[in-house]
C-alpha positions in Angstrom: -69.0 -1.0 68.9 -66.1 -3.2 68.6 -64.8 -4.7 65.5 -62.1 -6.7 64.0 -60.0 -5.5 61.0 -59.2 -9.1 60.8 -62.0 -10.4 60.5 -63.6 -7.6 58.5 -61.0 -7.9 55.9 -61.4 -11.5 55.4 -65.5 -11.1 55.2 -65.0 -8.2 52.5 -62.4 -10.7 50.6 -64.8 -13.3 50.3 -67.5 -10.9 48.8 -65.3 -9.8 46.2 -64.2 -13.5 45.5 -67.9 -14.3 45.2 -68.9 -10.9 43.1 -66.4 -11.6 40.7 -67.4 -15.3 40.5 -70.7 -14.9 39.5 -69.8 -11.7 37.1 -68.1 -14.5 35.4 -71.2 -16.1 35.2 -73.4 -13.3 34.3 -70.6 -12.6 31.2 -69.7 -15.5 30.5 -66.2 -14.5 31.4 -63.0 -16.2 32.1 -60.4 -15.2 34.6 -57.6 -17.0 35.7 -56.7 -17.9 39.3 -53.9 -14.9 39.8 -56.1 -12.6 37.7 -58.8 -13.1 40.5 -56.3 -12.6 43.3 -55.1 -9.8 42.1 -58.7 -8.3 41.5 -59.6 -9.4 45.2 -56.5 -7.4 46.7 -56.7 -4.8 44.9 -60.6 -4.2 45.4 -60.2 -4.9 49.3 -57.7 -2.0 49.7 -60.7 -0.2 50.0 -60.9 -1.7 53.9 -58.7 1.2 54.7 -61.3 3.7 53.5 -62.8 3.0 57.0 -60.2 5.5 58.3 -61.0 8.4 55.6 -64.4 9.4 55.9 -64.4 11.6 53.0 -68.6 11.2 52.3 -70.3 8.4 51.6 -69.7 6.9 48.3 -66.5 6.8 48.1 -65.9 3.5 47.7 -67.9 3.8 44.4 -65.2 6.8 43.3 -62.8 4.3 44.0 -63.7 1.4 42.6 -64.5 3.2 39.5 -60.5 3.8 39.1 -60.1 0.5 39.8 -62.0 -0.7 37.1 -60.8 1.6 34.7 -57.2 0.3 35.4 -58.1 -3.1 35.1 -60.6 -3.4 32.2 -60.2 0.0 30.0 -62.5 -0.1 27.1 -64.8 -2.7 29.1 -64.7 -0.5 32.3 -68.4 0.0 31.2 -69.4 -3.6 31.1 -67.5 -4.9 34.1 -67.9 -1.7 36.5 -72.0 -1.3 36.7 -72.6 -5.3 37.0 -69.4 -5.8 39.8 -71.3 -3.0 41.8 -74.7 -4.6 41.4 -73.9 -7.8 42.3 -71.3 -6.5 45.2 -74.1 -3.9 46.9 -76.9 -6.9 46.5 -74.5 -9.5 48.5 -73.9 -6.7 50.9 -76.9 -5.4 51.7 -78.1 -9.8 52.2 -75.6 -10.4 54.5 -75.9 -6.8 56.3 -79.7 -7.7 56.5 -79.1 -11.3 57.5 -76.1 -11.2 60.2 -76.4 -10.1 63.7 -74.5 -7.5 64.9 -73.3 -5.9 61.5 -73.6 -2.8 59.7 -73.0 -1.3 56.7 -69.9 1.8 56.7 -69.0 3.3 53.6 -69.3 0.5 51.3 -67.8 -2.2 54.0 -69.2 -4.7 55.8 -68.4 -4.3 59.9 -69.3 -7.4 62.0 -69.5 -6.8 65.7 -68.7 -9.9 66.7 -68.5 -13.7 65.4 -72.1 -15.6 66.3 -72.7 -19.2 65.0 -75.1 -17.1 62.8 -72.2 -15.3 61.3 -70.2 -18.7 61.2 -72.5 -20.1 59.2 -73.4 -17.3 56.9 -69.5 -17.4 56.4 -69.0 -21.3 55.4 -72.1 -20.7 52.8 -70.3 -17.9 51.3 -67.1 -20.9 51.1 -68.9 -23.4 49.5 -70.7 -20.9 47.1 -67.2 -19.6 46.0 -66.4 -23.5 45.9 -69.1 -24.5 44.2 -69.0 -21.7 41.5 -65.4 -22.2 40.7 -65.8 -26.1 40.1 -68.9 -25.4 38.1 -66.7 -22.6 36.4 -63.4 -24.8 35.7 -65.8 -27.4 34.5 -67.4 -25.5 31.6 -64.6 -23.3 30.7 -63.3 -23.2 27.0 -59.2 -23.2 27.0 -57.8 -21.1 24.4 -56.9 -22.8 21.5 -59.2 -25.1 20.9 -61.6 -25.3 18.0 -65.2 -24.5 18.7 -68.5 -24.5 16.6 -69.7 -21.1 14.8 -72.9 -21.0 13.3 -73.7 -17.5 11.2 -76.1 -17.0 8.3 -77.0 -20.7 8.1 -73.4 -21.7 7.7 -71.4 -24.2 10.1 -68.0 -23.4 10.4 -64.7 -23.9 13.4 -63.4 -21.3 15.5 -59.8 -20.9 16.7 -59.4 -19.1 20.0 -57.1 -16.5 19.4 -55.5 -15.0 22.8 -53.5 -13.1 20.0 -56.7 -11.3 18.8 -56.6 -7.7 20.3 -58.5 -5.9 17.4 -61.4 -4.0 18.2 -63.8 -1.7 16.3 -65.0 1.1 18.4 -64.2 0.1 21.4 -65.8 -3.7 20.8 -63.7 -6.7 20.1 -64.1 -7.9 16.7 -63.6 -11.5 15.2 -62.4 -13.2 11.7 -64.3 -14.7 9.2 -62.6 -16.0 6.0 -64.0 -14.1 3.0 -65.1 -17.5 1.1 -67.9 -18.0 3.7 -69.2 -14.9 3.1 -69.8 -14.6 -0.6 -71.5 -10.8 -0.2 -71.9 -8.5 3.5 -72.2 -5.1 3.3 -69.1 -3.2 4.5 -69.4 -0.6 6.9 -65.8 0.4 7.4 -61.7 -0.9 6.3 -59.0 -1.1 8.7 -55.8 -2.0 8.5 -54.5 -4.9 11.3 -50.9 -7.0 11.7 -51.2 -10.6 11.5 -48.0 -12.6 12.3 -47.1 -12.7 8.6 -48.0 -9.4 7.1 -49.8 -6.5 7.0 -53.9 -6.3 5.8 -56.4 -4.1 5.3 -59.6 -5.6 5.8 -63.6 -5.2 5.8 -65.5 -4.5 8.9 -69.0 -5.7 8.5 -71.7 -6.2 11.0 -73.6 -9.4 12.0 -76.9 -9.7 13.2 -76.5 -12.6 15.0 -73.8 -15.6 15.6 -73.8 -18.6 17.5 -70.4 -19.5 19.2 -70.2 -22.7 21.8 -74.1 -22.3 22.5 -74.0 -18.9 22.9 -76.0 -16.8 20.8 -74.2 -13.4 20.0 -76.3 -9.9 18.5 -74.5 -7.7 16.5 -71.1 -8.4 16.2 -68.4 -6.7 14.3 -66.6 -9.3 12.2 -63.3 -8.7 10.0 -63.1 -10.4 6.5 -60.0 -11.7 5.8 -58.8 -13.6 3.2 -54.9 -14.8 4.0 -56.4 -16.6 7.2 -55.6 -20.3 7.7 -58.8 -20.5 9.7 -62.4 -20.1 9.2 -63.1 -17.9 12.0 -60.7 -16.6 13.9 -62.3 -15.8 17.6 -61.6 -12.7 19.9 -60.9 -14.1 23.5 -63.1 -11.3 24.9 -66.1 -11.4 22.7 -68.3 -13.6 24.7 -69.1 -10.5 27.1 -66.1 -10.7 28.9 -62.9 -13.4 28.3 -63.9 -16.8 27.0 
């Protein structure tokens, strides 16, 4: 069987582009250009696992660390879905491509058909299509977007600053005078630009932020905030 690294390198680029595409879908996630490049090159390292034949599932081991070293407390999140969505596009294209097979996680393509060709231009104008679609519905941090919670209507600021989380889950800021009583579950004590605060960690049922409609969320009461609600950039699943 004769393949090209070339070739195979580029094929296994494209699925990672495309798996990570539509995780951003499925998370409602937002990654920037270089943060996708970097995720597709360091992913597609794993091409070079077709010389160590160590057993089979390596590339899963692999990935794994990966993950771990790009998304940390969300490695659980992020890891299971990317492999999902990476193994079903795999297994397609394995299924529907002459002259491939599957090695250790990797696609191998014997040689370039028009079947092949064409399989590889829809795999373009998916990624295309997916990253228009993407750009076009995107919320850019900073701006002020509607929260609905416990039949009240408020604004949200975006906060790229935010990086408090509450076992492990990010956790946003409502002023205290929209919440006249919430039962506290737990204090903690967070740095805001200004000062110091302790504040209450309560838990809502549910909260609607841009259309999306969010189950128990952890949600900090503050009371120095200029804001309403102060948002977490990764609480919608992923990175808004």
């Amino acid at each position: 069987m004769k393949v090209y690294l070339e070739i195979t390198y580029i094929m296994n680029a494209f699925l990672i582009l495309l798996t990570f595409e539509i995780l951003c879908y499925l998370l409602n996630v937002r990654m920037a250009k270089k943060q996708l490049c970097m995720y597709v090159l360091s992913y597609n390292i794993s091409i070079f696992l077709l010389y160590v034949d160590v057993f089979l599932g390596f590339l899963f081991i692999y990935d794994l660390i990966i993950s771990c070293i790009f998304f940390r407390k969300l490695v659980y999140i992020y890891y299971p879905i990317y492999i999902f969505v990476y193994i079903s596009l795999l297994s397609f294209l394995s299924f529907s491509m002459p002259g491939s097979c599957l090695f250790q996680g990797i696609l191998l393509i014997e040689e370039m058909e028009i079947g092949s060709y064409m399989f590889l231009s829809l795999c373009l104008c998916l990624i295309v299509y997916l990253y228009v679609s993407y750009c076009h519905l995107k919320v850019k941090p900073g701006e002020m977007i509607d929260v609905t919670f416990q039949c009240t209507h408020c604004l949200g600021f975006i906060d790229n600053g935010n990086k408090v989380y509450y076992k492990g889950y990010p956790v946003i800021f409502i002023s205290r005078s929209l919440l006249p009583s919430y039962q506290k579950i737990d204090t903690m004590m967070i740095e805001t630009a200004n000062q110091k605060e302790e504040v209450d960690i309560m838990m809502l049922d549910q909260i609607k932020i841009h259309h999306y409609l969010l189950k128990n969320v952890y949600v900090g009461v503050m009371s120095s905030s200029h804001y309403d609600c102060i948002i977490h950039a990764n609480i919608l699943g992923g990175m808004m």
